[in-house]
C-alpha positions in Angstrom: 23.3 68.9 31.3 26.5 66.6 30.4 29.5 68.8 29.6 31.1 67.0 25.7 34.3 65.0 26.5 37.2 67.3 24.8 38.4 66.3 21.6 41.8 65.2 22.3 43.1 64.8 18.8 42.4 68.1 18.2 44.3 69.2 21.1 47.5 67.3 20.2 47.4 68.4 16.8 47.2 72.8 17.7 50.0 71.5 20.5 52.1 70.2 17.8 53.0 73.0 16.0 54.3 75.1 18.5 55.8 72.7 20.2 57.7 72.0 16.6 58.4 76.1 16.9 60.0 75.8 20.1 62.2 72.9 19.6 63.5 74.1 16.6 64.1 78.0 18.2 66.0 76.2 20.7 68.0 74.1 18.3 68.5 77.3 16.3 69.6 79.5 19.6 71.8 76.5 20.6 73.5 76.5 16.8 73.8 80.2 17.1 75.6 80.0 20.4 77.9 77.4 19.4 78.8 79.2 16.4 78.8 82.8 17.8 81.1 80.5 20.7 83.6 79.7 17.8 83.2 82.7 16.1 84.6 85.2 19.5 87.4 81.7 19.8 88.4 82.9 16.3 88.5 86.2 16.7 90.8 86.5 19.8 92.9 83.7 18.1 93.4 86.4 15.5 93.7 89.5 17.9 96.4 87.6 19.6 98.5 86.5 17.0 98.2 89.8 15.3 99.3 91.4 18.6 102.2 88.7 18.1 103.2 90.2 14.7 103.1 93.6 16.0 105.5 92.9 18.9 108.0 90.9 16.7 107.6 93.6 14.3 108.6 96.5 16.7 111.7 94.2 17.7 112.7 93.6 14.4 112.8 97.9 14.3 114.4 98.3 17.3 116.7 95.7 16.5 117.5 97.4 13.2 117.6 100.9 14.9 120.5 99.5 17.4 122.4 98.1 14.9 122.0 101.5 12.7 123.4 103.3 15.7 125.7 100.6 16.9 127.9 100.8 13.3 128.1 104.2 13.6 129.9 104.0 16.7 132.1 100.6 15.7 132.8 103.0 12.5 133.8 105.6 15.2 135.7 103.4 17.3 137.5 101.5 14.1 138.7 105.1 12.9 139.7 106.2 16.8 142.4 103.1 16.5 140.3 101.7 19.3 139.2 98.7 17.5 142.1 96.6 16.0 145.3 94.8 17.5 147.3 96.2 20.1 149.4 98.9 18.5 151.9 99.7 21.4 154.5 100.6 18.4 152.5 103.6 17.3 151.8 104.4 21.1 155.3 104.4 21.5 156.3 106.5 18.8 153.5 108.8 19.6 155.4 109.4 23.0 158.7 109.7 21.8 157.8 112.4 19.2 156.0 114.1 21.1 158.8 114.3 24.2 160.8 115.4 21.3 158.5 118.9 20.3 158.3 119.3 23.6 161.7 119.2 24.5 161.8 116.9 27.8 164.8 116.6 28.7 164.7 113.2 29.4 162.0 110.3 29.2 162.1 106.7 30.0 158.9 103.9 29.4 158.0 100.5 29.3 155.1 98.8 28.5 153.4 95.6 30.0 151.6 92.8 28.5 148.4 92.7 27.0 145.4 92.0 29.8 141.8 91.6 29.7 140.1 94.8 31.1 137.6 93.8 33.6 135.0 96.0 34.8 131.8 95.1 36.0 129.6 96.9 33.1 131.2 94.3 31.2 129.1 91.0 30.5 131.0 88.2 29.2 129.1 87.0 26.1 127.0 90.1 25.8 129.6 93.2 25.5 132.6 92.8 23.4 136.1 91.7 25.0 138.2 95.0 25.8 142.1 94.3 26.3 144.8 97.4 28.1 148.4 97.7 27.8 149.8 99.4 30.7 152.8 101.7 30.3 154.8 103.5 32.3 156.2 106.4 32.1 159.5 108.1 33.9 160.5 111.8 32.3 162.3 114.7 33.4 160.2 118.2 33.4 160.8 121.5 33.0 158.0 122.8 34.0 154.7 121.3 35.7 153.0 122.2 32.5 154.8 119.6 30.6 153.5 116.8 31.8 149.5 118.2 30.7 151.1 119.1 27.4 152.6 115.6 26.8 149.2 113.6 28.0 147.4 116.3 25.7 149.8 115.5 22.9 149.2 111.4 23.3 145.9 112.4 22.9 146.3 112.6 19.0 147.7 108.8 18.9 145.4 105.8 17.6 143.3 104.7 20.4 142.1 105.1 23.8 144.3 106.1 27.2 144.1 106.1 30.6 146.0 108.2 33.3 146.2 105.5 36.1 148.1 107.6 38.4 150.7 110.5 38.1 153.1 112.5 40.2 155.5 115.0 40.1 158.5 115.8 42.5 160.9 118.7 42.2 164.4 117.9 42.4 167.2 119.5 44.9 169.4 121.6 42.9 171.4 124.3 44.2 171.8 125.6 41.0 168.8 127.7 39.7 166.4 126.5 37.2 167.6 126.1 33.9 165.5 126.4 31.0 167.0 123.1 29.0 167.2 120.7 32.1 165.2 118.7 34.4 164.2 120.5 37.3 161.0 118.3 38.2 160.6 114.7 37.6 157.7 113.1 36.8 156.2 109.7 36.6 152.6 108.2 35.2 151.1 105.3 35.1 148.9 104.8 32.0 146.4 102.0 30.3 145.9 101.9 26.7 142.9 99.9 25.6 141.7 98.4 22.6 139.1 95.9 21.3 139.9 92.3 18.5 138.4 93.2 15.4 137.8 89.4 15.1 134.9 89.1 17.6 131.4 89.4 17.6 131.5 92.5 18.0 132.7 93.0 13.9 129.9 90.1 12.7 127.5 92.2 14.4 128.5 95.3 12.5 128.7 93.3 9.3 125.1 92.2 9.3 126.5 88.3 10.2 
């Protein structure tokens, strides 16, 4: 018995169909990858850029905070006399009156030139220019106690001091102590410092 030859034609076309199905699942799953691929590329285009935002907004706070804080001190340091030209005249006349209530019997001074302080917390271009006076000081004491009451007293005077250095010798008398005349002498070495109100330091503070 011959076995029927099979029908071809009817073989292609029941192939057809879901060979059709399968290229067009695989041209769908290759869209959908491609898209899904541009999609996620989107996305973390987006997460990064709003991280972006995030971190120059936090700056822009802590920018603002740091200025907020930092006026408060220029404001601090403009009232303190600390900010402003050198004002040796006042620091002078600061002395002087107050060798006066205290009744020294003698004091002598002089003041240097105008330097830049340098320190090594100080970064040129980044903190603001500070400037000292050095003064001097040669006075006749009392008592030991005079000389803290006289530092105490400059104390009160616009702007900032230093006590470089300070001794105190007793002088030979063969005469006891009197109560109006020198029977120590002492001698200081001070620094006054102050910071230009015309420097970055002010445009900051304005808002510049």
């Amino acid at each position: 018995m011959t076995r029927p030859d099979p029908d071809w034609r009817f073989l292609r076309e029941g192939m057809l169909l879901p060979a059709l199905c399968l290229l067009a699942g695989a041209a769908l799953w290759g869209t959908t990858t491609v898209y899904r691929t541009r999609l996620d590329n989107t996305l973390e285009a987006e997460r990064q850029e709003l991280a972006s935002i995030e971190q120059e907004r936090r700056e822009l706070i802590s920018r603002r905070e740091a200025r907020e804080q930092f006026s408060a001190i220029y404001r601090q340091l403009t009232g303190n006399g600390i900010v402003g030209p050198d004002q040796r005249l006042q620091w002078v006349q600061a002395l002087r009156n107050s060798a006066a209530t205290l009744g020294l019997p003698y004091l002598r001074y002089t003041t240097g030139p105008q330097e830049v302080f340098a320190a090594p917390y100080l970064v040129a271009g980044i903190s603001a220019p500070v400037f000292d006076t050095p003064m001097d000081l040669q006075l006749g004491l009392v008592h030991e106690a005079d000389l803290l009451r006289l530092l105490d007293k400059l104390g009160d005077a616009p702007g900032l001091f230093h006590v470089r250095s300070c001794n105190i010798e007793r002088l030979e008398r063969n005469a006891p102590p009197e109560s109006d005349q020198a029977n120590l002498s002492g001698s200081c070495e001070l620094v006054w410092f102050s910071i230009p109100s015309g420097t970055s330091l002010a445009a900051v503070n304005h808002g510049e």
